[in-house]
N, C-alpha and C positions, 0 to 999 in steps of 0.2 A: 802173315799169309792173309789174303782177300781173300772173301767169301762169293764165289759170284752165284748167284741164280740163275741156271738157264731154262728159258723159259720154250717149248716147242709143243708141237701141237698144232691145239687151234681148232675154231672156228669155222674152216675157209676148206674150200675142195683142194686147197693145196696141203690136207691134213700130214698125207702119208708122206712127201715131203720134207716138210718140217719137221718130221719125225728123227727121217734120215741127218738133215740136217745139225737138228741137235746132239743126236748121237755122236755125231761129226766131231762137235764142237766140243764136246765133256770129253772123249778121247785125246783129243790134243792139247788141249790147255795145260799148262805147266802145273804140273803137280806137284812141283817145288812151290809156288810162284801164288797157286790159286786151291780152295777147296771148292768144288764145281757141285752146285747142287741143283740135281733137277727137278724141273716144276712140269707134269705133263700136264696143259689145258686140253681136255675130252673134248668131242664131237660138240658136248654138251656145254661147254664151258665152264665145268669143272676145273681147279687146281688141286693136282693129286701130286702128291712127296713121296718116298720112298725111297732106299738104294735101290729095290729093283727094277728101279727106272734108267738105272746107266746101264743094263742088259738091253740090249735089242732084241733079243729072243724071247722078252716079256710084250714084245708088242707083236711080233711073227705068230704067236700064241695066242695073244691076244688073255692073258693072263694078270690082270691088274691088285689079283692077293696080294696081300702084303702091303699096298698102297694106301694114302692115306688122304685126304680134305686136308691143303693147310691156305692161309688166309694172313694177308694185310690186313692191319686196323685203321680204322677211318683216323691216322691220327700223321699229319706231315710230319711232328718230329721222332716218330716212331721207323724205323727199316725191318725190324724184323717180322720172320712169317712166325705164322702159329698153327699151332695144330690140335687137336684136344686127345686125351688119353682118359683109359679108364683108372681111375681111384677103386681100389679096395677098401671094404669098409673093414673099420676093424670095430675095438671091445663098445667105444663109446662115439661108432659116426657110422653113417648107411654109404659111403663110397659114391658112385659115380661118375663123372666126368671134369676132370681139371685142363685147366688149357696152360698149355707149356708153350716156349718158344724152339720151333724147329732148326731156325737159321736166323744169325743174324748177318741180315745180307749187306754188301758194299756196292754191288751194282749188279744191273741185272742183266742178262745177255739174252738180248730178245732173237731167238732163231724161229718166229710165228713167221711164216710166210701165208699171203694174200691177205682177206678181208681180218679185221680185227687182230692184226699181228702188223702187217708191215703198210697199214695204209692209216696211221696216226692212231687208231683206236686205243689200243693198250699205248699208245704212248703219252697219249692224255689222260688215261688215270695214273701209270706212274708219276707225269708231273702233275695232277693233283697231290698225290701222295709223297711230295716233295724224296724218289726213291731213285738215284742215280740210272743212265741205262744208255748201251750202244745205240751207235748207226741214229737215225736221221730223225730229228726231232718231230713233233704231232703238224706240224705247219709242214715241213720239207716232206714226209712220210707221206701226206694226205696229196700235197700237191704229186709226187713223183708216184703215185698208184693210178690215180684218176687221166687216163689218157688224152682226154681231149683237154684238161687243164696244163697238164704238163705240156699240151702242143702251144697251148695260147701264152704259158711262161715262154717255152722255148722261144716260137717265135719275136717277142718283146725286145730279144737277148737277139737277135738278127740270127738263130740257130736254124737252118734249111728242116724242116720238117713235109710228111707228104703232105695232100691236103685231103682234111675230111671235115664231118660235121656229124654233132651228137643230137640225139633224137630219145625223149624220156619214154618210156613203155607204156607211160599212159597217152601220148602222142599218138605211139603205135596202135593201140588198142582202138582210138576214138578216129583216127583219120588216116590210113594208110595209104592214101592216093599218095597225100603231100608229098611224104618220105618216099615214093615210089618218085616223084618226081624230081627232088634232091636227090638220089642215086644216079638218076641219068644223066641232072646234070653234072653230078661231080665224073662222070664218064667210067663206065664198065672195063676190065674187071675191079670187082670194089672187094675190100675184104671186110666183113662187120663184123666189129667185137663188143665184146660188155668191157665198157669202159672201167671197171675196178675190179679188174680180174688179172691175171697170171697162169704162166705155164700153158697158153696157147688153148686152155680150156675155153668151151661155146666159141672159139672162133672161126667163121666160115669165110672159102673165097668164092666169091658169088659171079659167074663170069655172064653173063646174062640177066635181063630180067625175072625170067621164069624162077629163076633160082633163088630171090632176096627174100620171097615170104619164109620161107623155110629158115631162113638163115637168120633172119630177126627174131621168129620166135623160139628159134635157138638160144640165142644171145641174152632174149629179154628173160630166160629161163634163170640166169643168173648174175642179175644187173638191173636195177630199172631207169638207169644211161647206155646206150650202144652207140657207137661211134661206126659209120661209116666213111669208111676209108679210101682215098684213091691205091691201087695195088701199084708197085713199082715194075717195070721191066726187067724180066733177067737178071736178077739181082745178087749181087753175090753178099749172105752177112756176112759181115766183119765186127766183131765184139769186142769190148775193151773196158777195162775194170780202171777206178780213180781211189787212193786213197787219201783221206788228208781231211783237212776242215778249214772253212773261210778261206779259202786263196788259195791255204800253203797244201798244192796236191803234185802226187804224183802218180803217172798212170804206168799199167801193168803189161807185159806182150799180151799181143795182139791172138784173137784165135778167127778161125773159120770151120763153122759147121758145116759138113760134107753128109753127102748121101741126100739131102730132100730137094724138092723138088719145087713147088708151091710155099710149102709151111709148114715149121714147127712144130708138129703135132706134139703131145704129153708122151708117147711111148716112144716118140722121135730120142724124146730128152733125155728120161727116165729108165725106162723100160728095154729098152735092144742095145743094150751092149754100152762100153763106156770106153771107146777105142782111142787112141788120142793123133793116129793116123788115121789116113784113107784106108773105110775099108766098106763092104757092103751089108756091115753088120751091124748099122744106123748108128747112133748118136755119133756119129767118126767125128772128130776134128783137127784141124793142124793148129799148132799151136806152139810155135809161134808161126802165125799166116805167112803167107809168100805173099807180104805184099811191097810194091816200090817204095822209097825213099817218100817221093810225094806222097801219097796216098798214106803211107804211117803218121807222118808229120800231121796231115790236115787231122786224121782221125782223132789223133791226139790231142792235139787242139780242141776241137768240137767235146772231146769228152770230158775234158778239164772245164770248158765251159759252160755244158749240161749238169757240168758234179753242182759249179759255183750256183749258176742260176734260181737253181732251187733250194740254194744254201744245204749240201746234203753235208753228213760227217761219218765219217768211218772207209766203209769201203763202201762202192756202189759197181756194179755191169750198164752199162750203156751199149745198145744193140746199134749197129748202123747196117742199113742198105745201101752197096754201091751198086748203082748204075751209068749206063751212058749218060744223060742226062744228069748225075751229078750225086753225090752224099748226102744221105740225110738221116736224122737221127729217127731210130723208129720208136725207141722206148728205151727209159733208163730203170732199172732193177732196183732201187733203194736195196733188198736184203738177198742178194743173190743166190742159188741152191749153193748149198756145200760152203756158203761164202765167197763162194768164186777161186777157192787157194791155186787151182791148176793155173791157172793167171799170172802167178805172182811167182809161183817156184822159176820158169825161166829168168827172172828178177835176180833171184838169190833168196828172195823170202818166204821162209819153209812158211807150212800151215801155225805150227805152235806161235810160232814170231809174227804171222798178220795178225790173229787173234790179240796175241800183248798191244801191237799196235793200235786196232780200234779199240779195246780195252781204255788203254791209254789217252784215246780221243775225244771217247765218253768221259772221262773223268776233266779231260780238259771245259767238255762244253758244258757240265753239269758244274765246274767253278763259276763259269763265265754266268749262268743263269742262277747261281748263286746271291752274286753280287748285284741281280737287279733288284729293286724296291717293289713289293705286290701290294702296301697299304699308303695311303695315306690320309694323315690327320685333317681331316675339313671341322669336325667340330659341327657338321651340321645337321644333328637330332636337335640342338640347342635353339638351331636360326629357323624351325620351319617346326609347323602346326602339323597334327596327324593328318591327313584328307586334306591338305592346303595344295596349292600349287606349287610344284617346286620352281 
């Protein structure tokens, strides 16, 4: 039996989320197959242990008794977490604190959605910490969060994206004409977002000038990159999930979210209802979409190509906007809510079985980066003076 750690929480306003999500994920994991241990990272950046962390009703409560500080050692060939206990003193010791090992882990199952979960952060201290872990490595993770980067990969890849352009917040602070004047030309309505964000939070559709100052210092509330966007017409989404790594992918049915109108909202997503038809009791979706023969095919394509471009692994969502004027990719999801499973069940592949699957894919890429070399022998303390020139 694997030992996984799942890791949820976080950092990021996509907290309560990732909450859900990881509950998601400890519930269906094979219990034959896996022992799931959860890691919650606080508001604070805390990692707290406990079993009453596989209850959800300990976070509806908001109740964290019983939980505990457990911790990584700065040490790569180490996995496991620790935790410290109290010691009783007895005839001939004053007791105290011993530090015990809580898990020893085999990989870790990062369900952190947005900042410091699914944009490379924690994916660069587990691969410092030489510590197995799903979905998309600190290069693919950081590139497929940061929006305007992920436009400039896609594009490279010849992938149709809309057009915008990013502006840092200290830009915005020292010179707001300029950016007033890149908005016009990228032509109104524009929608501007913090470019390393999720779940459709600080994003506004600005349909006029009057409306951008508002809309940046929205943005720039949680970001100091905003990307301004050209808005699509009449768009309908079409979303579509890719699993696999290097190449070997394959993509999931097709969904369309129904009921909004403009965008996305967080309570669009989350919040009103989880209906899987048309209904008017928001987050509606069809799934599998009504859409033609052509129009599946291209999507598909495009999303296997967005998964490769950024070299992603596991599973990923790729959002697309169809319009008259043509397909384009709007943003790919590296760690999608819930995993994305509704996806995959018209496939045939239950939630417990996508899980084994990227399970399975991390351990593939964690061989593969096994086998590369991190030292090499140069012998040069020997050929060079302290303060010399190298």
């Amino acid at each position: 039996m694997k030992t996984i750690a799942v890791f949820f929480g976080g950092r990021s306003v996509e907290h309560e989320v990732s909450v859900i999500t990881g509950m998601q994920v400890i519930e269906n994991l094979d219990k034959k197959a896996y022992d799931a241990v959860p890691v919650y990272v606080t508001k604070d950046g805390q990692f707290l242990g406990g079993e009453k962390l596989k209850n959800f009703k300990t976070f509806k409560s908001g109740d964290l008794s019983e939980t505990f500080p457990v911790y990584f050692k700065p040490d790569a060939d180490d996995r496991a977490l620790y935790r410290k206990e109290e010691e009783k003193g007895g005839l001939f010791s004053k007791g105290g604190e011993k530090e015990v090992v809580y898990a020893d882990v085999d990989m870790v199952f990062t369900a952190l959605h947005g900042t410091f979960g699914e944009d490379g952060g924690i994916q660069g201290y587990f691969d410092t910490m030489n510590i197995p872990y799903i979905g998309c490595s600190t290069v693919s993770a950081a590139v497929g969060m940061d929006k305007k980067i992920m436009k400039d990969v896609f594009k490279s890849h010849g992938i149709p994206v809309l057009e915008g352009e990013a502006f840092y917040r200290r830009e915005w602070e020292e010179d707001k004409e300029t950016i007033r004047r890149a908005a016009e030309a990228i032509g109104y309505p524009v929608f501007v977002k913090p470019s390393n964000l999720g779940s459709s939070i600080g994003i506004s559709k600005v349909n006029d000038p009057s409306e951008l100052d508002e809309a940046m210092e929205l943005a720039c509330r949680y970001d100091r990159k905003v990307l301004v966007e050209k808005a699509a017409e009449n768009p309908r989404e079409i979303n579509c999930a890719v699993l696999g790594y290097a190449g070997d992918v394959e993509t999931s049915a097709l969904e369309e979210p129904l009921g909004w109108k403009e965008l996305l909202s967080f309570e669009d997503k989350y919040v009103s209802g989880n209906k899987k038809t048309g209904s008017k009791e928001g987050n509606a979706r069809n799934c599998p979409a009504k859409v033609d023969d052509a129009l599946r095919e291209e999507i598909e394509t495009l999303a296997k190509k967005a998964f490769t471009a950024i070299d992603a692994c596991g599973t990923a969502r790729i959002d697309f906007l169809v319009t008259e004027s043509g397909t384009f990719v709007n943003e790919i999801n590296t760690l999608p809510g819930s995993m994305g499973f509704y996806l995959w069940e018209p496939k045939g592949i239950s939630f417990s079985e996508l899980l084994d699957r990227v399970i399975a894919l991390g351990e593939i890429r964690a061989e593969e980066r096994g086998r590369t070399m991190y030292s090499y022998e140069s012998n040069l303390f020997s050929k060079t003076g302290y303060g010399s020139k190298l």
